[in-house]
MARDRENBA-137661 format. One record per residue (C-alpha): residue in three letters; x, y, z. Coordinates in steps of 0.1 Angstrom, whole numbers, plus 5000, padded with zeros to 4 digits. Example, Ala and Ser with C-alpha at 12.3 -4.5 7.8 and 13.67 -1.06 7.14 Angstrom:
<sites>
ALA512349555078 SER513749895071 
</sites>
This chain:
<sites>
UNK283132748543 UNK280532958524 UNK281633148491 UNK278033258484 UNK275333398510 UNK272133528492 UNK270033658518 UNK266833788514 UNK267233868478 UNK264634048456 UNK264734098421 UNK261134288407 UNK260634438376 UNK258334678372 UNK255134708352 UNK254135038337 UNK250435098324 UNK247835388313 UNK248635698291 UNK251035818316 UNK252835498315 UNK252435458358 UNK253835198379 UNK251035038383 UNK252734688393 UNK255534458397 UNK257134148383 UNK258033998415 UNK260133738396 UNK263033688428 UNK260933728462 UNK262733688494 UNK264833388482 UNK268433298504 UNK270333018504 UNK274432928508 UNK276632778486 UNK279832598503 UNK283132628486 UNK284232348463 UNK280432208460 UNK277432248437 UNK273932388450 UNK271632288423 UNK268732528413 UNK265232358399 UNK262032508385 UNK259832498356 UNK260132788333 UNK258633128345 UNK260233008383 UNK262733248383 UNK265833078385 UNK267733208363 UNK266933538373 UNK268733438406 UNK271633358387 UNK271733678368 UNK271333868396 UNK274433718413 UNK276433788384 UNK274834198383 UNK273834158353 UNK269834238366 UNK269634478394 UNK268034338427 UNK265434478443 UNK266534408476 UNK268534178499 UNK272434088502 UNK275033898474 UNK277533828497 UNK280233658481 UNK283633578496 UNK282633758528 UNK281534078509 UNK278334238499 UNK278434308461 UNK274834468456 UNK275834798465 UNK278934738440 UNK279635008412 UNK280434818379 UNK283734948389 UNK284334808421 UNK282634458410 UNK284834378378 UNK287734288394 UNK285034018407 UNK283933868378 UNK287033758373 UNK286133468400 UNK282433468390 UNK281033378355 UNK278833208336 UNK277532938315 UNK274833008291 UNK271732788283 UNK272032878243 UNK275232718230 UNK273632878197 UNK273033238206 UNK275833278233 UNK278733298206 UNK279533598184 UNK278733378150 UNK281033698136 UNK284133608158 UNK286533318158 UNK286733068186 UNK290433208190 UNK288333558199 UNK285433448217 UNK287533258240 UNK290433548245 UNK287933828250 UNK288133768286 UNK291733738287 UNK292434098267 UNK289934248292 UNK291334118325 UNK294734058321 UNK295834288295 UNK299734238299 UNK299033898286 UNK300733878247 UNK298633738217 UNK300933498215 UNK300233398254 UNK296433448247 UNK296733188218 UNK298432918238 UNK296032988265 UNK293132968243 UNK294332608230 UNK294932478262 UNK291432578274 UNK290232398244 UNK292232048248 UNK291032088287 UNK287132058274 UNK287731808249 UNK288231998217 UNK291432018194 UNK293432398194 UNK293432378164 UNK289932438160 UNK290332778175 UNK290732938137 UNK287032838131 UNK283733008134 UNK280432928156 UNK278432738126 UNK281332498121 UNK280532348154 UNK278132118166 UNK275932198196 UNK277632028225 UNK281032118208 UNK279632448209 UNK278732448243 UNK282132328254 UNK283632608235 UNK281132808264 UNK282732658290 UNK285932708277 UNK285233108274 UNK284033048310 UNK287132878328 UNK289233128309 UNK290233378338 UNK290433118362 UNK287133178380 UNK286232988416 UNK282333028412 UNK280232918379 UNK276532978373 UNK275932748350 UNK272232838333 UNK271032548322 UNK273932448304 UNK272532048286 UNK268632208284 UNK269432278245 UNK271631948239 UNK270431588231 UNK270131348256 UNK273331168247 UNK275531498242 UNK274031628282 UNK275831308295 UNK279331388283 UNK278631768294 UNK277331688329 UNK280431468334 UNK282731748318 UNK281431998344 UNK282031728372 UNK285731668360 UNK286932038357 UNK285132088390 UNK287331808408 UNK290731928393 UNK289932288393 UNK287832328426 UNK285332488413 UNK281832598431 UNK278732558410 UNK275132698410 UNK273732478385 UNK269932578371 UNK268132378353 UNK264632208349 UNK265131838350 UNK265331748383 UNK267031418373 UNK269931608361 UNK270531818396 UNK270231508414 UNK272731348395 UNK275131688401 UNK274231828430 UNK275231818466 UNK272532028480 UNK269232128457 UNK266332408459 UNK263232398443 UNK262132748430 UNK258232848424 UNK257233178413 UNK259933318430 UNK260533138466 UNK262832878470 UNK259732638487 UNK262232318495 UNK266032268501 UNK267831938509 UNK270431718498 UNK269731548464 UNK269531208480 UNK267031368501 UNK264331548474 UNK264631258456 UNK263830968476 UNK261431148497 UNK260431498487 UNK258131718511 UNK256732038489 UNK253631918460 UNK255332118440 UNK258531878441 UNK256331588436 UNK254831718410 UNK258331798392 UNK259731428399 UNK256631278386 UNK257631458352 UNK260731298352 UNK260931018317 UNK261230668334 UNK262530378315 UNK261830038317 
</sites>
């Protein structure tokens, strides 16, 4: 069953020049790009930098206007959503950030970062509830609740980034964009994430949209995978697919960039 339809989907910006400051052009930095994500798996998203991918996941979560096209998401159309009528929504949709360094309030506690949600969305919870919820999140992504007193600096960056996916899995969403979430970590910290984000997704049932760069990483996560180029989605097929036998240049060209160890 599909939880995510993105059909035709358009996401422009655009560009102003002259005295007058006229549109004289446009960003075309989503054009025409649908795919589907099933319940329960995860549709991995590759492109070099500039591709637009994460633009696409933006736009799902509204937080860039499209252009054009249709969001449907659990059989409705959320483009033509007031902020309003979507927030119940993002409740089941949210996000994890590429930046485990500039996604946290350095100025907040872990204890807050985590909760905001929680005070927003389900504001007949008690601080005491938020607290216990808060260390349970943390102790589900691997980090003690005690920590939750401390402040963004004190962590390191994978600790960091968990405390993301913590803030993420706090109201209990179904869907996750997750932005390149191991693009900023080293090599031996994007292990332990990748096989994080595959755990909570087998005892939470999550869906994932997972962006990144390094097509080695969505194959290793992904059931199905698109390859994004300025702004088309120019191959889809299984990971098992793109990888042993890839059809587009442009894939080639990304797998040929891919480290290989002897």
């Amino acid at each position: 069953m599909a939880l995510l339809e993105v059909k035709n989907l358009k996401t422009w910006f655009p560009v102003y020049g002259g005295v007058l400051r006229r549109h004289v052009d446009d960003v075309k930095a989503v054009d025409d790009v649908s795919f589907t994500v099933e319940a329960g798996t995860t549709v991995g998203l590759v492109g070099e930098s500039g591709s637009g991918k994460t633009t696409v996941g933006r736009t799902i979560l509204k937080l860039v206007p499209a252009t054009s096209g249709e969001i449907i998401y659990d059989g409705k159309n959320i483009l033509p959503m007031t902020e309003n009528e979507f927030r119940p929504m993002r409740r089941d949709i949210q996000m994890i950030f590429q930046d485990p360094f500039g996604s946290l309030n350095p100025r907040m506690t872990i204890l807050s970062i985590v909760a905001e949600a929680l005070e927003i969305h389900f504001p007949q919870m008690t601080a005491s509830d938020r607290r216990d919820r808060v260390a349970e999140l943390l102790k589900q992504v691997g980090l003690d609740g005690a920590m939750m007193g401390r402040y963004p600096h004190e962590f390191s960056g994978g600790q960091r980034q968990r405390i993301g996916i913590a803030r993420a899995l706090a109201v209990k969403p179904r869907f996750i964009v997750c932005d390149e979430p191991v693009s900023a970590l080293d090599v031996s910290v994007q292990a332990q994430i990748v096989n994080l984000l595959q755990d909570l997704q087998e005892e939470l049932n999550l869906t994932y949209l997972f962006i990144a760069h390094d097509l080695a990483v969505v194959e290793h996560v992904s059931d199905q995978v698109l390859v994004m180029y300025r702004g088309n989605i120019v191959e889809s097929a299984s990971a098992e697919e793109i990888y042993e036998n890839p059809q587009h240049s442009y894939t080639k060209k990304l797998l040929a960039a891919v480290p290989k160890f002897a």
